[in-house]
N, C-alpha and C positions, 0 to 999 in steps of 0.2 A: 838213353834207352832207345832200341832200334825201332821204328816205327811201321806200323805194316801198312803195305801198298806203297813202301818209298825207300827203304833200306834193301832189301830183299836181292839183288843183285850185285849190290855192295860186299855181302855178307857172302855170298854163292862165291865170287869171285876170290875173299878171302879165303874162304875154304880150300879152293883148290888149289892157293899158293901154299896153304900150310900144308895141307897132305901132301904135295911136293915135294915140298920140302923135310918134313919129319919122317915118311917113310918108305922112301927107295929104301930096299932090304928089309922093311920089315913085312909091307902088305908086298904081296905079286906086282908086278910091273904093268900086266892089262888091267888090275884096277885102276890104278896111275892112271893109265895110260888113256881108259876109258872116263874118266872124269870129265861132264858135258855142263857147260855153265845154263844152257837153258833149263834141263832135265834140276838143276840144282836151285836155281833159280825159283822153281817153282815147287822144291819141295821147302824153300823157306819161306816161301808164302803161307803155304800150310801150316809152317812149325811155328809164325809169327802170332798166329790166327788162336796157337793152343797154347803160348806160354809167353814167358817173356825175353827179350836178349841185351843184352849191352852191346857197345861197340865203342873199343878205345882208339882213340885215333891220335897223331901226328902232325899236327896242321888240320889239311882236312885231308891228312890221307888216314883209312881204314888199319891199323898192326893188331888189331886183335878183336876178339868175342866171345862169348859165351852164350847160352841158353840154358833156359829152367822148362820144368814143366810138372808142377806137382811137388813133389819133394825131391825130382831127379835134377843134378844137372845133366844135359844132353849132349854139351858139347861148352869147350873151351878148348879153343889155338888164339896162338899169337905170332905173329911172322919170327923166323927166326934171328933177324937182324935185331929185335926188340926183346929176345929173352933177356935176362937176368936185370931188369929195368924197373919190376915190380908192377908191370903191367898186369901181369895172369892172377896176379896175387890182388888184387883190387876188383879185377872181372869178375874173380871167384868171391870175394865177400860182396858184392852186390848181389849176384846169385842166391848168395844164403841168404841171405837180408830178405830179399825177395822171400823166398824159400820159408823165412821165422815169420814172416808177416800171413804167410799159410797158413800159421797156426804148429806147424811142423818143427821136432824138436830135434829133428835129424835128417840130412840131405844126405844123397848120394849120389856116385857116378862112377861109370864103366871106363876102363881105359885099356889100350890093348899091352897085353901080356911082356909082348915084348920092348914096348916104351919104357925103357929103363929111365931116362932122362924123365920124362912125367911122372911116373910113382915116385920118384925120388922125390920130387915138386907137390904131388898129392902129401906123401908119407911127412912134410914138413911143416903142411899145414894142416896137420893132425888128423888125418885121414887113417881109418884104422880097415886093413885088408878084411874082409869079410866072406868071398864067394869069387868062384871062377866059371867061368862057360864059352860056350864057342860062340864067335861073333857072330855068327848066321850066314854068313858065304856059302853058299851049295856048293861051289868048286870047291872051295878053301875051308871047309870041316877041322881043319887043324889048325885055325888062327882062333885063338883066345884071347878073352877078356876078361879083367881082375875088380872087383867091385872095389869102394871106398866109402866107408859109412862117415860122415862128421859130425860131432855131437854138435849144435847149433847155442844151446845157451853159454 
Protein backbone atom coordinates (compact mmCIF):
# COMPACT_ATOMS: atom_id res chain seq x y z
CA UNK A 1 0.00 0.00 0.00
CA UNK A 2 1.53 3.49 -1.05
CA UNK A 3 2.01 5.59 1.83
CA UNK A 4 1.49 9.26 1.91
CA UNK A 5 4.17 11.84 2.34
CA UNK A 6 6.70 9.00 0.93
CA UNK A 7 5.54 7.29 -2.18
CA UNK A 8 4.13 10.18 -3.88
CA UNK A 9 6.98 10.77 -6.49
CA UNK A 10 7.49 7.33 -7.02
CA UNK A 11 4.05 7.04 -8.34
CA UNK A 12 4.22 10.73 -10.23
CA UNK A 13 7.26 9.23 -11.99
CA UNK A 14 5.38 6.06 -12.87
CA UNK A 15 2.67 7.74 -14.34
CA UNK A 16 4.59 9.54 -16.73
CA UNK A 17 6.50 6.39 -17.95
CA UNK A 18 3.23 4.73 -18.55
CA UNK A 19 1.28 7.50 -20.41
CA UNK A 20 4.46 7.52 -22.46
CA UNK A 21 4.19 4.83 -23.11
CA UNK A 22 0.52 3.69 -23.72
CA UNK A 23 -0.36 6.75 -25.56
CA UNK A 24 1.53 8.34 -28.35
CA UNK A 25 -1.49 8.26 -30.87
CA UNK A 26 -3.97 8.08 -28.75
CA UNK A 27 -3.78 11.46 -26.46
CA UNK A 28 -2.09 14.64 -28.50
CA UNK A 29 1.56 14.66 -28.34
CA UNK A 30 1.68 18.37 -26.16
CA UNK A 31 -0.05 16.48 -23.47
CA UNK A 32 2.71 13.95 -23.64
CA UNK A 33 4.79 16.29 -24.07
CA UNK A 34 3.60 18.55 -21.17
CA UNK A 35 3.69 15.91 -18.50
CA UNK A 36 5.70 17.78 -15.25
CA UNK A 37 6.72 15.36 -12.58
CA UNK A 38 6.58 18.27 -9.97
CA UNK A 39 2.96 19.44 -11.08
CA UNK A 40 2.19 15.40 -10.73
CA UNK A 41 4.06 14.89 -7.83
CA UNK A 42 1.88 17.05 -5.97
CA UNK A 43 -1.34 16.12 -7.26
CA UNK A 44 -0.56 12.62 -5.76
CA UNK A 45 -0.11 13.99 -2.68
CA UNK A 46 -3.58 15.14 -2.78
CA UNK A 47 -4.92 11.88 -4.31
CA UNK A 48 -2.97 9.84 -1.41
CA UNK A 49 -4.63 12.08 1.28
CA UNK A 50 -8.44 11.00 -0.45
CA UNK A 51 -8.07 7.30 -1.14
CA UNK A 52 -6.00 4.56 -1.25
CA UNK A 53 -3.00 3.13 -3.93
CA UNK A 54 -1.02 0.12 -4.26
CA UNK A 55 2.15 -0.16 -5.82
CA UNK A 56 3.69 -3.29 -7.48
CA UNK A 57 7.03 -3.47 -7.64
CA UNK A 58 10.11 -5.52 -9.18
CA UNK A 59 12.89 -5.67 -6.68
CA UNK A 60 12.49 -2.22 -5.44
CA UNK A 61 11.77 -0.89 -8.67
CA UNK A 62 8.04 0.76 -8.92
CA UNK A 63 6.04 -1.39 -12.69
CA UNK A 64 2.73 -0.61 -11.67
CA UNK A 65 -0.31 1.12 -9.45
CA UNK A 66 -3.47 1.79 -9.03
CA UNK A 67 -5.79 4.11 -7.01
CA UNK A 68 -9.35 4.06 -5.46
CA UNK A 69 -11.36 6.57 -4.13
CA UNK A 70 -14.97 5.79 -3.01
CA UNK A 71 -16.16 3.23 -5.23
CA UNK A 72 -14.09 4.55 -8.14
CA UNK A 73 -11.00 3.19 -9.29
CA UNK A 74 -8.96 6.40 -10.57
CA UNK A 75 -6.25 5.10 -11.98
CA UNK A 76 -4.41 1.82 -12.83
CA UNK A 77 -0.97 1.55 -15.32
CA UNK A 78 1.57 -0.82 -15.28
CA UNK A 79 4.87 -0.33 -17.28
CA UNK A 80 4.62 -1.87 -20.45
CA UNK A 81 7.58 -4.19 -20.07
CA UNK A 82 5.41 -5.89 -17.11
CA UNK A 83 1.92 -6.39 -19.03
CA UNK A 84 0.63 -9.78 -19.46
CA UNK A 85 2.64 -10.80 -16.02
CA UNK A 86 -0.68 -10.49 -14.04
CA UNK A 87 0.47 -7.68 -12.33
CA UNK A 88 -2.71 -5.11 -13.36
CA UNK A 89 -4.94 -8.07 -12.61
CA UNK A 90 -3.76 -8.17 -8.69
CA UNK A 91 -3.54 -4.02 -8.50
CA UNK A 92 -7.10 -4.07 -9.60
CA UNK A 93 -8.39 -6.88 -6.99
CA UNK A 94 -6.79 -4.92 -4.31
CA UNK A 95 -8.57 -1.95 -5.35
CA UNK A 96 -11.98 -3.77 -5.14
CA UNK A 97 -11.09 -5.39 -1.92
CA UNK A 98 -10.57 -1.99 -0.77
CA UNK A 99 -13.59 -0.73 -2.63
CA UNK A 100 -15.95 -4.13 -0.72
CA UNK A 101 -14.53 -3.03 2.56
CA UNK A 102 -16.56 0.40 1.73
CA UNK A 103 -19.17 -1.29 2.04
CA UNK A 104 -19.76 -0.91 -1.90
CA UNK A 105 -21.27 -3.71 -4.01
CA UNK A 106 -19.94 -2.26 -7.10
CA UNK A 107 -16.71 -0.37 -8.42
CA UNK A 108 -15.83 1.52 -11.25
CA UNK A 109 -13.65 3.19 -13.69
CA UNK A 110 -13.07 5.46 -16.81
CA UNK A 111 -10.80 4.41 -19.38
CA UNK A 112 -10.00 6.19 -22.59
CA UNK A 113 -12.10 5.36 -25.64
CA UNK A 114 -9.48 4.48 -27.61
CA UNK A 115 -7.39 1.99 -25.30
CA UNK A 116 -8.41 -0.90 -27.14
CA UNK A 117 -5.69 -2.95 -25.22
CA UNK A 118 -7.29 -1.96 -21.53
CA UNK A 119 -10.93 -2.50 -22.18
CA UNK A 120 -9.99 -5.70 -23.49
CA UNK A 121 -8.16 -6.13 -19.88
CA UNK A 122 -11.15 -4.39 -18.13
CA UNK A 123 -13.79 -6.42 -20.45
CA UNK A 124 -11.97 -9.71 -18.95
CA UNK A 125 -12.13 -9.10 -15.75
CA UNK A 126 -15.75 -8.78 -15.98
CA UNK A 127 -16.19 -5.13 -16.32
CA UNK A 128 -19.56 -4.56 -18.07
CA UNK A 129 -19.53 -1.09 -20.48
CA UNK A 130 -22.02 1.17 -19.01
CA UNK A 131 -21.49 5.22 -20.05
CA UNK A 132 -19.34 7.26 -22.42
CA UNK A 133 -18.12 11.03 -22.09
CA UNK A 134 -15.45 13.45 -22.95
CA UNK A 135 -12.40 13.30 -20.83
CA UNK A 136 -12.48 16.99 -19.90
CA UNK A 137 -9.47 18.45 -22.28
CA UNK A 138 -10.61 22.02 -23.33
CA UNK A 139 -8.47 21.69 -26.32
CA UNK A 140 -9.36 18.10 -26.86
CA UNK A 141 -13.39 17.98 -26.57
CA UNK A 142 -13.19 14.79 -28.74
CA UNK A 143 -11.22 12.42 -26.70
CA UNK A 144 -13.41 10.06 -24.80
CA UNK A 145 -13.98 7.96 -22.07
CA UNK A 146 -15.80 4.59 -21.56
CA UNK A 147 -16.99 3.66 -18.04
CA UNK A 148 -16.70 0.07 -16.44
CA UNK A 149 -19.15 -0.98 -13.84
CA UNK A 150 -17.82 -4.46 -11.68
CA UNK A 151 -20.15 -6.19 -9.73
CA UNK A 152 -17.90 -6.83 -6.51
CA UNK A 153 -19.50 -9.80 -4.71
Amino acid sequence: MARPGADEAAIARLKITCWREAYPGVLPQPILDGLDLGRSTAEWRAALNEGIAWIAAQGAAPVGFGHMRNAEVTTLYVRRDDHGHGVGREILRHLFDEIGCLGHRIGHLWVLEENAKARRFYERMGGCLVARRPVGFARYPHIMEVRYDFALD
